[in-house]
PAZAPA-4460 file (N, C-alpha, C; in steps of 0.05 Angstrom, whole numbers, plus 32768, in hexadecimal, padded with zeros to 4 digits):
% residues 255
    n_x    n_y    n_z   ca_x   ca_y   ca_z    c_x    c_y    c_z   seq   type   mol
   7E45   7F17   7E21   7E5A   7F13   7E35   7E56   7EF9   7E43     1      X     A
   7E74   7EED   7E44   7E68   7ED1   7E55   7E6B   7ED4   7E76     2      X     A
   7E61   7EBA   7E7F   7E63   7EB7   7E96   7E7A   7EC1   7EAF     3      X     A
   7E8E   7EB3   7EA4   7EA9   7EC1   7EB5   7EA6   7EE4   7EB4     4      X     A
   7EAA   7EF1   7E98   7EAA   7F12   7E9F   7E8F   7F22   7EA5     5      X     A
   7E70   7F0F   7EAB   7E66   7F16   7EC1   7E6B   7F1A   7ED6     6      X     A
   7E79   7EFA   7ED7   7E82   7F00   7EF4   7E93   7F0A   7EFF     7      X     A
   7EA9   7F18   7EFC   7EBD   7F2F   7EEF   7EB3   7F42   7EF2     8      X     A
   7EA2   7F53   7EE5   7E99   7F6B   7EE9   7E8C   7F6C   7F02     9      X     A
   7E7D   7F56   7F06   7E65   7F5F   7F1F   7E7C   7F5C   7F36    10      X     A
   7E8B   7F4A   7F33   7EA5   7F51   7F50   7EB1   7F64   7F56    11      X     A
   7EBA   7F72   7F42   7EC6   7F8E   7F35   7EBA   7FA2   7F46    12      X     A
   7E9D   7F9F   7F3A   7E8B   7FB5   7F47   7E89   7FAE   7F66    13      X     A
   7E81   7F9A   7F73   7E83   7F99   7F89   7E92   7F9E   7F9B    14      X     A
   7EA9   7F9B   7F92   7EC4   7F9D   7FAE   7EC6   7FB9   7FAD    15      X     A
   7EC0   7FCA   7F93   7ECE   7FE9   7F96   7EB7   7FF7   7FA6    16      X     A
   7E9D   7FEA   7FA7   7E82   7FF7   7FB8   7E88   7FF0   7FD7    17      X     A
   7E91   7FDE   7FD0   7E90   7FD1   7FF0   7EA4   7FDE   8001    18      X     A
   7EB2   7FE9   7FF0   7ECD   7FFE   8000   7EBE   8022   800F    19      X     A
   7EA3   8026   7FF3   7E9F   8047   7FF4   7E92   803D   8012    20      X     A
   7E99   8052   8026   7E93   8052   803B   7E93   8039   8051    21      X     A
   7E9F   802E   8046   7EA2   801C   8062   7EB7   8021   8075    22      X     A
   7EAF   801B   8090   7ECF   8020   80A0   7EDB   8008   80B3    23      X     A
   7EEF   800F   80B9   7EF4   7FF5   80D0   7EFA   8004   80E0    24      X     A
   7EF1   7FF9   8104   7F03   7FFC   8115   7F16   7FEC   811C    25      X     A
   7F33   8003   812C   7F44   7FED   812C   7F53   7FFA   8149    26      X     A
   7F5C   7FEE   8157   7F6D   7FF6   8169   7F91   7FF4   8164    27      X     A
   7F9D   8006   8166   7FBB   7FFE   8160   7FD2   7FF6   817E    28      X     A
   7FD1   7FD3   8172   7FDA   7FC7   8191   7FF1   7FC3   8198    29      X     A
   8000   7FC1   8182   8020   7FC5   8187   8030   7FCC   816F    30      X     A
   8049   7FCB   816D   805A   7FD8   815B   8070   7FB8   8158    31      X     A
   8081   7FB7   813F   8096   7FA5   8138   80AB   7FB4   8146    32      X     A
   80B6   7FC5   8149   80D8   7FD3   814E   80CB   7FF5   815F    33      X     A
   80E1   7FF3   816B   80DD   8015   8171   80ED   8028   816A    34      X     A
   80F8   8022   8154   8109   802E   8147   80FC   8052   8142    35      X     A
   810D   805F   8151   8107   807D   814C   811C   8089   8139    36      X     A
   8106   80A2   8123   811B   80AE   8109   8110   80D7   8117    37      X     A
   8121   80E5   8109   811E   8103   8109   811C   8106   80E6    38      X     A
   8109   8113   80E4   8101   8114   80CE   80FC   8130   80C0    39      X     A
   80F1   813D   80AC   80EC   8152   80AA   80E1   8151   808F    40      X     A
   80BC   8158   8097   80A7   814E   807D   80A5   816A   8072    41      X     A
   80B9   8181   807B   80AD   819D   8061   80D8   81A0   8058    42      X     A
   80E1   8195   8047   80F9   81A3   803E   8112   81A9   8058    43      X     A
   8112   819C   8074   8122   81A5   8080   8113   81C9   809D    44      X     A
   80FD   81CF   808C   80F6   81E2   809F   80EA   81D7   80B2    45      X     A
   80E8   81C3   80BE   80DE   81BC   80D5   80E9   819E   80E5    46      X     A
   80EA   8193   80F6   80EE   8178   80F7   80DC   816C   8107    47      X     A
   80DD   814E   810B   80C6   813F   8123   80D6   8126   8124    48      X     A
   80D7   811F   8140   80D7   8102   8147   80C7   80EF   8141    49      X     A
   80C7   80D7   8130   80AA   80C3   8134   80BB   80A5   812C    50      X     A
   80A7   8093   8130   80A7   8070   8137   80B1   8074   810E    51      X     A
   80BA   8064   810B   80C2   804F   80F1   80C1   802E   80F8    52      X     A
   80A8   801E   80F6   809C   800E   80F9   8088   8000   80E8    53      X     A
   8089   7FE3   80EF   806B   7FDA   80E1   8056   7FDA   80F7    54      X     A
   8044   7FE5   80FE   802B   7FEB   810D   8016   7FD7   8105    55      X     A
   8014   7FC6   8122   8003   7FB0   812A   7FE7   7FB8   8134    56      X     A
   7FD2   7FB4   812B   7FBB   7FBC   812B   7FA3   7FA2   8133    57      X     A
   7F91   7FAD   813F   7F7B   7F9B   8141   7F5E   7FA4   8138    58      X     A
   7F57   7F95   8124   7F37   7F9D   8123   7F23   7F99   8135    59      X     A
   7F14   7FB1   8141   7F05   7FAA   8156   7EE9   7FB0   814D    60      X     A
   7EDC   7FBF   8138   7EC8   7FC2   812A   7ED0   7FD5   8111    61      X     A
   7EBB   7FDA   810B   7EAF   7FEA   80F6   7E99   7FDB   80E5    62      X     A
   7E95   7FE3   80C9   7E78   7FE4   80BA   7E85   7FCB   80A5    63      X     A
   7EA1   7FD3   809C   7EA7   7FC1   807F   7EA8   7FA6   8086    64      X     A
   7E9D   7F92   806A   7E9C   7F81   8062   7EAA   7F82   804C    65      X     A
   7EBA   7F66   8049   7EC6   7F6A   802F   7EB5   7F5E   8015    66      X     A
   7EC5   7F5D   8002   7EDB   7F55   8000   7EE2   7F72   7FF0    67      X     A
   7F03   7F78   7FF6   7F14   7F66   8000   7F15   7F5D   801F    68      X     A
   7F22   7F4F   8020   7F22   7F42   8047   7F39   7F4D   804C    69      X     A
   7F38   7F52   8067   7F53   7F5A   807E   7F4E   7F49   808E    70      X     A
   7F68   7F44   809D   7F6B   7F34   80B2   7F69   7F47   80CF    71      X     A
   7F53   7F35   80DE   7F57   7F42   80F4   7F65   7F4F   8108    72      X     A
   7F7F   7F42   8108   7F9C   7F55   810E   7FAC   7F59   80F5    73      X     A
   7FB5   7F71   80F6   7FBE   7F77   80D4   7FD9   7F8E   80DD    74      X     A
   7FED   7F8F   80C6   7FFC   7F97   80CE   7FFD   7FB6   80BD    75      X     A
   8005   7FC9   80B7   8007   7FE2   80AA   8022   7FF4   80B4    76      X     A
   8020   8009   80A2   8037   801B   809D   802A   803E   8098    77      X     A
   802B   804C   80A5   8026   8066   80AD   8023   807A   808B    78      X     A
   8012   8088   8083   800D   808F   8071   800B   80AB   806B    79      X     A
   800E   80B6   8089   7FFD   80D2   8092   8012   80E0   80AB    80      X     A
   802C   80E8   8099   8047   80E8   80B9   8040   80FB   80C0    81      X     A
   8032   8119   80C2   802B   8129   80DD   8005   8125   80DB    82      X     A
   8005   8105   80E3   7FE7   8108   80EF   7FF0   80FA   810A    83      X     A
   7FEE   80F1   8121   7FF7   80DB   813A   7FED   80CC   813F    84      X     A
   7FF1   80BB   814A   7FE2   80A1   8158   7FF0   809B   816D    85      X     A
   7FE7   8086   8178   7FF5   8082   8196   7FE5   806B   819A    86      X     A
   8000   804F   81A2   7FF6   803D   81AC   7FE0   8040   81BA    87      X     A
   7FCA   8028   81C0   7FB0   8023   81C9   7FA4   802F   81BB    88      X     A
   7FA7   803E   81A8   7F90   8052   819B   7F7C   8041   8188    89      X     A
   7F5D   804A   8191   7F51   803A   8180   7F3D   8052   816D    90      X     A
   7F3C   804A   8152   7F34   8057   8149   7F1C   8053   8129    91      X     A
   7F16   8064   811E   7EFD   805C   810A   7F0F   8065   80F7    92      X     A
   7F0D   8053   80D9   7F1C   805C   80C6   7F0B   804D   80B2    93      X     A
   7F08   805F   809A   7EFF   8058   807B   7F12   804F   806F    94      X     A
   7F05   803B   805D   7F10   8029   804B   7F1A   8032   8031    95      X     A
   7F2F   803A   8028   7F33   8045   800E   7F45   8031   7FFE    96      X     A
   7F43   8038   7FE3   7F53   8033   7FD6   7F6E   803D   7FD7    97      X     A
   7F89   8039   7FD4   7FA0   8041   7FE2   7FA8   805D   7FD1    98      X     A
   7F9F   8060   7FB9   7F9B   8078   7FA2   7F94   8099   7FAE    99      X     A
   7F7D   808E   7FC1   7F66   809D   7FD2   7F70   80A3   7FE9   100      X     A
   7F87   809D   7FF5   7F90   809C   8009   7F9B   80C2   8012   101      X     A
   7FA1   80C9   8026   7FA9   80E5   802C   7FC0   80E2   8034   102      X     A
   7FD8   80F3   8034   7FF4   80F2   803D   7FF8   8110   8046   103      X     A
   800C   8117   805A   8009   8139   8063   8017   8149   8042   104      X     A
   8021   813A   8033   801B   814F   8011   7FFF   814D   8007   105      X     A
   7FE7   8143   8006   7FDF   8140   7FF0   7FD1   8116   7FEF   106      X     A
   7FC8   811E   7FE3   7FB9   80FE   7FDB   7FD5   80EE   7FCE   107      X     A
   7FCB   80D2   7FCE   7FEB   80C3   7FC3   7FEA   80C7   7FAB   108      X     A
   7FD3   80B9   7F9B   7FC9   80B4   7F7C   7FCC   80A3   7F72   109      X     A
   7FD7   809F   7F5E   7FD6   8084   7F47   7FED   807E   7F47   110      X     A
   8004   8092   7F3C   8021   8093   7F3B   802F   8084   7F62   111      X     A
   802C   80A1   7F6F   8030   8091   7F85   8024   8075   7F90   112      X     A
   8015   806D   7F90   800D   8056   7F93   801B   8041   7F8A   113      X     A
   801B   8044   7F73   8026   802A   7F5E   8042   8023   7F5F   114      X     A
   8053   8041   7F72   8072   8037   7F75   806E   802A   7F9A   115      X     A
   805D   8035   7FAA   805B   8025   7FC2   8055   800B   7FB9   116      X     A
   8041   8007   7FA5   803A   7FE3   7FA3   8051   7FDA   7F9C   117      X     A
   806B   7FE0   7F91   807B   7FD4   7F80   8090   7FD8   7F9C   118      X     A
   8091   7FE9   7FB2   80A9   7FE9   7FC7   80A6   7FD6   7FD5   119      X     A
   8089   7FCF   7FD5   8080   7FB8   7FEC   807D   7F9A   7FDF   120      X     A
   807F   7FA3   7FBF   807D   7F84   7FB4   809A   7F75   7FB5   121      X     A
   80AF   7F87   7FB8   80D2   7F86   7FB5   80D4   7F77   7FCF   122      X     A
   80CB   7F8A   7FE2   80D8   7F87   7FFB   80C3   7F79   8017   123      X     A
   80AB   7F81   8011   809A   7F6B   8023   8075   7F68   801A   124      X     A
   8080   7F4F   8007   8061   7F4A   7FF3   8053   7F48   8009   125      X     A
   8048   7F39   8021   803C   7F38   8033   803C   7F4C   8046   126      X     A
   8031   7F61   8049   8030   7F6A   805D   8024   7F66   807E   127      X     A
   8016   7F4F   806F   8008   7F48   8092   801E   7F34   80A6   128      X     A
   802F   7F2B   8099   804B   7F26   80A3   8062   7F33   80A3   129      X     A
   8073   7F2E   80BA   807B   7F49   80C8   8097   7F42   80B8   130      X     A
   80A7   7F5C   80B6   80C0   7F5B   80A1   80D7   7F4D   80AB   131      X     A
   80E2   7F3D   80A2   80F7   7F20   80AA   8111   7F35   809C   132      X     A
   8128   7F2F   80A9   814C   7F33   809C   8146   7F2B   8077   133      X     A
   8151   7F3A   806B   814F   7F36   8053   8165   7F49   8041   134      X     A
   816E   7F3D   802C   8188   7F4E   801A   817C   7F5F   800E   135      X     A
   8182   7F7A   8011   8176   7F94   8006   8193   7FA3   7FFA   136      X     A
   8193   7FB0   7FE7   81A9   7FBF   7FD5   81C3   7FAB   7FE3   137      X     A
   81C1   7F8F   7FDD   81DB   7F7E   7FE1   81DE   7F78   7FF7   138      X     A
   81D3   7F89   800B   81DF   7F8A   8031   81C7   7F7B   803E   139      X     A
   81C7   7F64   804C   81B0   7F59   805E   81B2   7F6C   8079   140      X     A
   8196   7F72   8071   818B   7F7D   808F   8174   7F6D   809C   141      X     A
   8173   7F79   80AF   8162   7F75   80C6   8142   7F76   80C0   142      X     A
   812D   7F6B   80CD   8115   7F76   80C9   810C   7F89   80CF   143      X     A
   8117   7F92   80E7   8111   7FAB   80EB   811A   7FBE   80DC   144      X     A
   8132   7FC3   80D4   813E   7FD2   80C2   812A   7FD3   80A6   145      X     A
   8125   7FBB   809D   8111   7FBA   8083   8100   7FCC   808B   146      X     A
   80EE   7FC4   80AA   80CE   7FD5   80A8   80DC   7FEB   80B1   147      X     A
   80EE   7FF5   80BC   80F7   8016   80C2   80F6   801F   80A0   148      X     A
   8104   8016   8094   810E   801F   806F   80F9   801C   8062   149      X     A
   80E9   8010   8059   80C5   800D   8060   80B6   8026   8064   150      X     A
   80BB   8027   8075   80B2   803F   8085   80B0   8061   8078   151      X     A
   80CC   805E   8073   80DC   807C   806F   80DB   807A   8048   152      X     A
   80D6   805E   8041   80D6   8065   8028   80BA   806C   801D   153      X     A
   80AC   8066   802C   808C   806C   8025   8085   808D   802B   154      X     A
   8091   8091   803E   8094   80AC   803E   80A1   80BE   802E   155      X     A
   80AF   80B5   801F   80BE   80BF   800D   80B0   80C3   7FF5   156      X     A
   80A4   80A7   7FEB   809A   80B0   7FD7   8079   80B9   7FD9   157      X     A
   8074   80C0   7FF1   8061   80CE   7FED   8060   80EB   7FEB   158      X     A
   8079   80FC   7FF7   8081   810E   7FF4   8097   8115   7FDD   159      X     A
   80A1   8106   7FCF   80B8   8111   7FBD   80B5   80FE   7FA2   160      X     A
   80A9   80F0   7F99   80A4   80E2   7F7C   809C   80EB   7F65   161      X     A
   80C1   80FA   7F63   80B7   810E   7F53   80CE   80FF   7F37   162      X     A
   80D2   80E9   7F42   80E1   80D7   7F2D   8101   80D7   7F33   163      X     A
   8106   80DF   7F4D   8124   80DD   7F65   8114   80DA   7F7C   164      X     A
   812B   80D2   7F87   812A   80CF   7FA3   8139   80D5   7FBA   165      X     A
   8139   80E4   7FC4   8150   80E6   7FD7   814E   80F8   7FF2   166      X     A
   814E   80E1   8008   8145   80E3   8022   815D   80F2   803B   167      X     A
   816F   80FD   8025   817C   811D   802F   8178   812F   8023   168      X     A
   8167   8136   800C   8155   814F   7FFF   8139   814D   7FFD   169      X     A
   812D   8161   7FF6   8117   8159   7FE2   8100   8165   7FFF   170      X     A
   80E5   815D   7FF9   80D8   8162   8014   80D2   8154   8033   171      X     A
   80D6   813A   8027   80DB   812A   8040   80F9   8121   803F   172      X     A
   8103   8125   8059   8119   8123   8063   8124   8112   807D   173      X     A
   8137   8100   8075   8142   80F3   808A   8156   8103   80A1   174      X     A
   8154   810D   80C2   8166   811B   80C6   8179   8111   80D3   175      X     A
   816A   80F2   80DE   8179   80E5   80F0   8172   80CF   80F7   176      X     A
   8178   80BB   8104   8173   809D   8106   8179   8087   811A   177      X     A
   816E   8077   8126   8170   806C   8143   8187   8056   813A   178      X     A
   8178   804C   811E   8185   8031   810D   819D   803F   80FA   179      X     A
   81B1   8043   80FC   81C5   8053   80EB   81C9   8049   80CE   180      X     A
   81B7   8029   80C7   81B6   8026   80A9   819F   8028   809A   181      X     A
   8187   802E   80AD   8167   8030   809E   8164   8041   8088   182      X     A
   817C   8056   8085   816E   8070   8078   817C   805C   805E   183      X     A
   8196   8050   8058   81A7   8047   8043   8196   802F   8039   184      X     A
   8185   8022   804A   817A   800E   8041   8167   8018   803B   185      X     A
   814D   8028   8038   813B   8034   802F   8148   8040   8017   186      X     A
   8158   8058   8012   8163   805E   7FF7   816A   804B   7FEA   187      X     A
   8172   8037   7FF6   8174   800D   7FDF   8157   8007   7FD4   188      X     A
   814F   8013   7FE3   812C   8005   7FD8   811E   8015   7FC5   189      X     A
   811F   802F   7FC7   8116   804C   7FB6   8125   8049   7F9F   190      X     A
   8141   803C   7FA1   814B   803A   7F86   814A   8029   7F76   191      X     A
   813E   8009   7F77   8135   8001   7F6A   811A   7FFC   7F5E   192      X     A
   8105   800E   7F65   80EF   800D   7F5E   80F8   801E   7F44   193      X     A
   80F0   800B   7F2A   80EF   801B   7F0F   80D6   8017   7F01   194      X     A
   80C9   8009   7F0D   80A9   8001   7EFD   80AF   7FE7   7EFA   195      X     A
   80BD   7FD4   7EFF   80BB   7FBA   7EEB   80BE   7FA9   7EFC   196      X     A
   80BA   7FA4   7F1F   80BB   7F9A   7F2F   80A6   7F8E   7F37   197      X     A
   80AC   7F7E   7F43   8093   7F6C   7F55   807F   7F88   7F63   198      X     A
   8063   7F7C   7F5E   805B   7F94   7F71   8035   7F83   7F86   199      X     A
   8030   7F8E   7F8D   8015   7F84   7FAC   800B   7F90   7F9C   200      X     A
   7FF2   7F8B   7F91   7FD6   7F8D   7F87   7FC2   7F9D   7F9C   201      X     A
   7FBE   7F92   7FB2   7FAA   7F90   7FCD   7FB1   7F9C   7FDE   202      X     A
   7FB8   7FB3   7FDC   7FCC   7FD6   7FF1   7FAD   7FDC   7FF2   203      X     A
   7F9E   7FED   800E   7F8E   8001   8009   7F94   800E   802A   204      X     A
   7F89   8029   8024   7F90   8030   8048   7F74   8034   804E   205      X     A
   7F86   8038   806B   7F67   803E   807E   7F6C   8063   8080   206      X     A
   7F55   8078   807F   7F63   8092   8086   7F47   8097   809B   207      X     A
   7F4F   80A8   80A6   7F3F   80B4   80BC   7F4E   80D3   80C4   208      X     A
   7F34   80E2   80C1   7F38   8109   80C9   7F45   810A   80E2   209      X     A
   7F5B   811D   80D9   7F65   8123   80F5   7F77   8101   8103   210      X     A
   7F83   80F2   80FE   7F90   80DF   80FB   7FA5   80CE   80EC   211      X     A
   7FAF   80C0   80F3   7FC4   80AB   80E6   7FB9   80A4   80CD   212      X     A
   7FBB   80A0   80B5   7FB9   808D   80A3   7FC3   8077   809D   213      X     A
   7FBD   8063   8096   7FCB   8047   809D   7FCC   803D   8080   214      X     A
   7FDE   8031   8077   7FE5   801B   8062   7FD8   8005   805C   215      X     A
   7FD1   7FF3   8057   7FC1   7FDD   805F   7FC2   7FC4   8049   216      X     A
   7FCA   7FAE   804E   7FC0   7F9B   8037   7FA8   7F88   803C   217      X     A
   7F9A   7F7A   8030   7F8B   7F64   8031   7F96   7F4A   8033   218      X     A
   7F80   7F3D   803F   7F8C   7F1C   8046   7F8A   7F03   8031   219      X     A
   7F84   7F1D   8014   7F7D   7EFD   7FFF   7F9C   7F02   7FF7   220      X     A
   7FA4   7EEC   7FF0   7FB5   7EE0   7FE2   7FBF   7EEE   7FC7   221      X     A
   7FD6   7EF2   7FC8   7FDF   7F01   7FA6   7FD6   7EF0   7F8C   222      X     A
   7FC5   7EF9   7F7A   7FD5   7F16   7F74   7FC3   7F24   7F7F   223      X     A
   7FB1   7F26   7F92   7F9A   7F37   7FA0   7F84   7F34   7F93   224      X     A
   7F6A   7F45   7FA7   7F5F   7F4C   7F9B   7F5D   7F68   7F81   225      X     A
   7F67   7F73   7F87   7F68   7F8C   7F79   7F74   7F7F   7F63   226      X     A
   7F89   7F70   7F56   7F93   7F63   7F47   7F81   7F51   7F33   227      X     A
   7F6D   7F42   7F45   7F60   7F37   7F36   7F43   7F44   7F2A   228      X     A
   7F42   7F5D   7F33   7F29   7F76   7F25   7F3C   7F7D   7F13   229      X     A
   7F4C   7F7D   7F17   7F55   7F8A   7EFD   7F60   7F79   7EEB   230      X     A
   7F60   7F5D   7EEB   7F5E   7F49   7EDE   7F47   7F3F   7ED0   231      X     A
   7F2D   7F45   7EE1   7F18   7F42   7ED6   7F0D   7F52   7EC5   232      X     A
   7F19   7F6F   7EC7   7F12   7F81   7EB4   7F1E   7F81   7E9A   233      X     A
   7F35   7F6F   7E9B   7F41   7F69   7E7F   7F39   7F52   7E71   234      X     A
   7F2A   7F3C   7E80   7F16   7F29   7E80   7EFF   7F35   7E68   235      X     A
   7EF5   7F4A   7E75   7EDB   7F56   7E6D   7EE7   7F5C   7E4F   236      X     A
   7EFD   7F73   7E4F   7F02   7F89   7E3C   7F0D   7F6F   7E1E   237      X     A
   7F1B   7F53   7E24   7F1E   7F46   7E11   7F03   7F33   7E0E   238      X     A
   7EEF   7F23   7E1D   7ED4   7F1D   7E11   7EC8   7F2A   7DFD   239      X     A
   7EC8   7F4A   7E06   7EB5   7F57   7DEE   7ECB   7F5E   7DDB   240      X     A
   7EE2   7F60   7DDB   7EF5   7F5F   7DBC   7EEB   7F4E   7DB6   241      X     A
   7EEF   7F2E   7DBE   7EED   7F17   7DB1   7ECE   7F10   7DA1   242      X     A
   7EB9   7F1B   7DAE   7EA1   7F1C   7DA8   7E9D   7F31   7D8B   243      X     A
   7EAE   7F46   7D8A   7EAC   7F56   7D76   7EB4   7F49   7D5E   244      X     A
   7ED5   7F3F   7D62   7EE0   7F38   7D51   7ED2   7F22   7D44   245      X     A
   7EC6   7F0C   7D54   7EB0   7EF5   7D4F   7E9A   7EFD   7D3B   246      X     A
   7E8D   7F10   7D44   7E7C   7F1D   7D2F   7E82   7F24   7D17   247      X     A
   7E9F   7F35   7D15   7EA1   7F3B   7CFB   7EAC   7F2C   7CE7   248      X     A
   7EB0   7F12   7CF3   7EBE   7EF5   7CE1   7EAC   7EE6   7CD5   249      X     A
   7EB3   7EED   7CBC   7E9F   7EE3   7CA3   7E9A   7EC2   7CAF   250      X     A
   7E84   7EBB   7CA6   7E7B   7E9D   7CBD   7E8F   7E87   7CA8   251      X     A
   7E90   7E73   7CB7   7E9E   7E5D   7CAD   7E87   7E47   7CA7   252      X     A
   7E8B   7E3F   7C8C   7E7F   7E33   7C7D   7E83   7E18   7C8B   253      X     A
   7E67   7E03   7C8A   7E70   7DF1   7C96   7E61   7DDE   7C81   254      X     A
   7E67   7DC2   7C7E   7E5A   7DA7   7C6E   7E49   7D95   7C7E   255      X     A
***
């Protein structure tokens, strides 16, 4: 193996160790919009008031080192809709991969994951910058409207990605809305994710027992880190083809 997919693997290995157990603390210091939705996370049998927002955060400790790196104020999106939080709240949260993450169904996984990386690669590749007016299903909206629709679509498909979408059935439910176009601009966004979209590499959350779960990206540069482990692992997996195939090629005769 050469040099580069040493170095490839040993990065590989490092960033995914450097995640098992580490945590950050973070305080949550302000919010983008106050846009309030009525919602209903079991089928309509129940409802709750809560924020549809991008959530402004500050790191104030914990244990992790990266890489990957976060920026010391970082921005996120709610992962965990009946856990609470409340401005000033400061709190301890583990470092996961966004796969590993907990939602009030169930863990996200692979599937869910991979259509959040592709909602946020559409509609806001950066997440540590806050969501600007932008043309969504033909209609320019607002930023706020984006991070409200943001919001409600991530919840969506963490509860209903079952290959539809639709945020008047299913288990999470839209019942009502402060912004009267968030819910139409979020179903704009759910409907173009088909797999073949731009998508963020560098998603992981923060989760903590009994708490909020948070969204989270890193501060390297696309295509991420996570992008480039898994670049390097294709690094690795073609060296040793090439090394095989090398071997089994009758030698070339030379004068």
């Amino acid at each position: 193996m050469n040099r580069t997919a040493i170095w490839t693997a040993s990065f590989f290995l490092f960033s995914l160790s450097s995640l098992h157990g580490a945590t950050i603390t973070a305080q949550y210091i302000t919010r983008f919009t106050d846009g309030f939705v009525t919602v209903s996370p079991n089928g309509g049998a129940s409802t709750e008031q809560t924020r549809i927002s991008t959530f402004i955060n500050q790191r104030v400790g914990g244990t992790y080192v990266g890489p990957p790196d976060f920026p010391t104020i970082f921005n996120s999106y709610c992962i965990e809709l009946q856990e609470s939080t409340s401005l000033g709240t400061t709190a301890t949260f583990d470092v996961v991969a966004l796969e590993m993450a907990n939602t009030f169904v169930g863990g996200i996984g692979g599937v869910k994951a991979d259509l959040i990386r592709e909602l946020l690669g559409r509609y806001s590749p950066n997440l540590n910058v806050l969501p600007g007016a932008a043309v969504v299903g033909g209609v320019l909206r607002s930023g706020s409207t984006i991070a409200g629709a943001l919001q409600l679509a991530i919840w969506e498909i963490e509860s209903d990605a079952g290959g539809t979408f639709d945020l008047a059935g299913g288990s999470f439910r839209l019942i009502s809305a402060d912004d009267p176009v968030v819910g139409a601009t979020a179903m704009a966004m759910l409907s173009s994710l088909n797999g073949s979209g731009p998508i963020v590499h560098d998603l992981y959350a923060l989760t903590r027992v009994g708490g909020q779960d948070l969204l989270i990206q890193s501060s390297n540069p696309e295509p991420g880190t996570m992008g480039l482990m898994l670049t390097g692992i294709g690094v690795i997996f073609w060296v040793r083809r090439k090394q095989r195939r090398d071997t089994a090629r009758p030698a070339i005769k030379t004068l």
